[in-house]
C-alpha positions in Angstrom: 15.9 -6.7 -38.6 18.8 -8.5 -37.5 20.3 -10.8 -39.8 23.2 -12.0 -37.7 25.1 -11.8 -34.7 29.1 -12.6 -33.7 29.5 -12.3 -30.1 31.1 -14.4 -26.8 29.0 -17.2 -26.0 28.4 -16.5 -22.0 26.1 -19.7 -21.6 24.3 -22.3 -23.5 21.6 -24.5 -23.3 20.3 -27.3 -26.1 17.7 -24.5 -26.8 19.4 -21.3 -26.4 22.9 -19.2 -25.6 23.3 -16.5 -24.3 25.7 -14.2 -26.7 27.7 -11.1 -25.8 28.1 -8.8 -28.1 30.4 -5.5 -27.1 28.5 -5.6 -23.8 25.6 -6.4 -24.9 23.8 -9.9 -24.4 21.4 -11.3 -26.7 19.3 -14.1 -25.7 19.3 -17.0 -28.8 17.3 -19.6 -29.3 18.4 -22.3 -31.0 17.7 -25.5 -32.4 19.0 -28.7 -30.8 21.1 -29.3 -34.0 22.7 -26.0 -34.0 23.5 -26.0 -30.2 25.2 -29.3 -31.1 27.5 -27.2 -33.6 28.0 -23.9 -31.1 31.8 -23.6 -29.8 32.1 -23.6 -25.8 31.5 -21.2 -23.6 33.9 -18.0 -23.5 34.5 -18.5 -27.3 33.1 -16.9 -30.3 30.5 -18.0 -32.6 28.3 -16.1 -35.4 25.0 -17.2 -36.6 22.6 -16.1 -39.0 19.3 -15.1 -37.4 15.2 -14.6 -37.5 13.8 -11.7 -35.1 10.0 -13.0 -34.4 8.0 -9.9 -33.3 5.1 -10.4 -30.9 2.5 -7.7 -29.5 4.6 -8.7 -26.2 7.9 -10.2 -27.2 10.9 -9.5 -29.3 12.4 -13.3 -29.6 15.2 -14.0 -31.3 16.3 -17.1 -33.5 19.7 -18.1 -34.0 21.1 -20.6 -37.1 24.5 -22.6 -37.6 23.7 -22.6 -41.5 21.3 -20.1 -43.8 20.0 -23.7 -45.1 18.1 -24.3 -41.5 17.2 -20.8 -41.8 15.8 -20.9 -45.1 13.7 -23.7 -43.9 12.3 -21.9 -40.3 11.6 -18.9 -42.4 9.5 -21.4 -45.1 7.7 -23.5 -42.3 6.6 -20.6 -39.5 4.7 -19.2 -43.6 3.0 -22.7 -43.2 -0.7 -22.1 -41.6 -0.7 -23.5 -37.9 3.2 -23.5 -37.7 4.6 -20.8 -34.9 8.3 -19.8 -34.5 8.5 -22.1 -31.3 7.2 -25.1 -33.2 9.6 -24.4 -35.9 12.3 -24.8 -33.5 11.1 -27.8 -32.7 10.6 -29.7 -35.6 14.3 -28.6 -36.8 16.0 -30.2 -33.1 14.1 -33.0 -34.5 15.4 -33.2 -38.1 18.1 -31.3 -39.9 17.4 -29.1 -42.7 18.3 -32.0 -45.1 16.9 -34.6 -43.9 13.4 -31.9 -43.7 13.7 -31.1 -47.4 14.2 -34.3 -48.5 11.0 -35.9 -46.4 9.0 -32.6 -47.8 10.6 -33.4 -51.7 9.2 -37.4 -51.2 5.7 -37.0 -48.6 7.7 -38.5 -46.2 4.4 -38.0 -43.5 5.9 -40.8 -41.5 9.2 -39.1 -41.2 7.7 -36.0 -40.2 4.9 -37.9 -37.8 7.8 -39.1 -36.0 8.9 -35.3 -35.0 7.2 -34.6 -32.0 4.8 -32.3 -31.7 4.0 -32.9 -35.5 0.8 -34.0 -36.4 -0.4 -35.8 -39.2 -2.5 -32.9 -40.4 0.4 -30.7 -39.2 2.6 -32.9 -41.8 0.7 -33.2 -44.5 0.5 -29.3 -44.5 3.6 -28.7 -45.2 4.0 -31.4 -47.3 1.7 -29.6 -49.8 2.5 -25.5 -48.7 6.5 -26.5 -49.2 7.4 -29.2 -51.6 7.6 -26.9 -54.5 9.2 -24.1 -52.4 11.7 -26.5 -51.1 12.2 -28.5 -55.3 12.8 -24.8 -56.7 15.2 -24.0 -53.6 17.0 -27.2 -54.7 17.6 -27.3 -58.1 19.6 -24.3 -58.0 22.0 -26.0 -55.5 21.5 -29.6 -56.4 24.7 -30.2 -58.2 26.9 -28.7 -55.6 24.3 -30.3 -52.9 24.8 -33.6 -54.4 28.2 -33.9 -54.9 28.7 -32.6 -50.9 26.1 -35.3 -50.2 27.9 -38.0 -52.2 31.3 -37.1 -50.5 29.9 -37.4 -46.6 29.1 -40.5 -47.7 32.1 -41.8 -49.0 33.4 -40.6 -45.6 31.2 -42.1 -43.5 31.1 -45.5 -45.3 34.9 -45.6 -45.4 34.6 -45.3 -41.2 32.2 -47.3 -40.7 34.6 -49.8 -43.3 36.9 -49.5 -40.5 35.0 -50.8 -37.9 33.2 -47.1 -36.3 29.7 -46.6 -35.6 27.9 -44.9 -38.2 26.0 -42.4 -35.9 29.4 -41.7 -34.6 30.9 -41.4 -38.0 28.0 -39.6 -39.9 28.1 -36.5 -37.2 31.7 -36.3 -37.0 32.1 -35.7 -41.0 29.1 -33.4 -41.0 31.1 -31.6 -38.5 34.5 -31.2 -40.0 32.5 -30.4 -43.2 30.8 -27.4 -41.5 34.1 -25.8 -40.8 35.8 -26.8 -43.8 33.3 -27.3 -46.6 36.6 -27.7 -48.7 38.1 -30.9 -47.5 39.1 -33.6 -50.1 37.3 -37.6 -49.2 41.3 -38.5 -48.2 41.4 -35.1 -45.9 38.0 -35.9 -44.2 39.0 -39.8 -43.3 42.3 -38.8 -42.0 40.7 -35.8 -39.6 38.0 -38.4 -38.8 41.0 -40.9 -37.2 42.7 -38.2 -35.9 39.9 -37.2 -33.8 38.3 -40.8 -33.1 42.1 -42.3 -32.4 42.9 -39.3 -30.0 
């Protein structure tokens, strides 16, 4: 099984890159949210990945975080819900925002996904919301204090007059490379990059 792959990105696509890795490349498919977080081509990137085996296909799944992978490898377990559908639902939603409309029956949230049904939703609103509440709790308080600090950021830009969509993926950005940052580290790379 492979687990993960570092390679050259030789072309991308919102669904899938092409890697090269020593000479070898490795079609990816990806979800729209982590094509949004994939460097440019010619550079490097490494994802964690999901090898779905078909009589006729070997098709591989790639992952900016092991939280979004976590969650395709608990919804393609849920009765009616494919690999490709998978993929889907999380360019539609981020592994968050998923485990928090799972934790409180969002249907509505999930309805609004498309190719999700309301059958389809409530589904895996009842095979997943204890998965995803166990999951949780052991990463709650670090979960919740990352939460809490995104949203300082993002309310301190949007205090400043920036638009919150704007602001919200920016910090979620930066935060993905540098899970580390202090509130006052996050603003001040925010401006830098928005005043540029």
């Amino acid at each position: 099984m492979i687990g993960q792959i570092k390679g050259k990105i030789v072309n991308k696509k919102p669904t899938q890159s092409l890697i090269d890795v020593n000479g070898m490349g490795y079609i990816v498919n990806t979800s729209i949210n982590t094509f949004e977080k994939i460097p440019d081509e010619g550079e490097v990137v490494s994802l964690f990945t999901y090898l779905s085996v078909r009589e006729d296909s070997l098709t591989l799944y790639g992952f900016f975080t092991i939280s979004e992978k976590e969650i395709f490898e608990m919804l393609i377990g849920v009765n009616g819900v494919g690999p490709k559908l998978a993929q889907n639902i999380l360019s539609g939603i981020t592994s968050e925002e998923f485990k928090e409309a799972v934790i409180n029956n969002n249907i509505s949230r999930l309805v609004a996904i498309p190719g999700v049904g309301r059958k389809t939703a409530e589904r895996m609103i009842i095979e997943l919301r204890d998965k995803i509440i166990k999951v949780g709790d052991s990463e709650s308080e670090e979960k919740s204090a990352a939460y809490s600090l995104r949203e300082d950021a993002v309310a301190a830009m949007v205090g400043l007059g920036y638009n919150h969509k704007t602001a919200d993926k920016l910090v979620r950005d930066l935060l993905g490379k540098n899970p580390s940052l202090s509130l006052e580290d996050l603003i001040k790379e925010s401006l830098k990059i928005l005043t540029k």
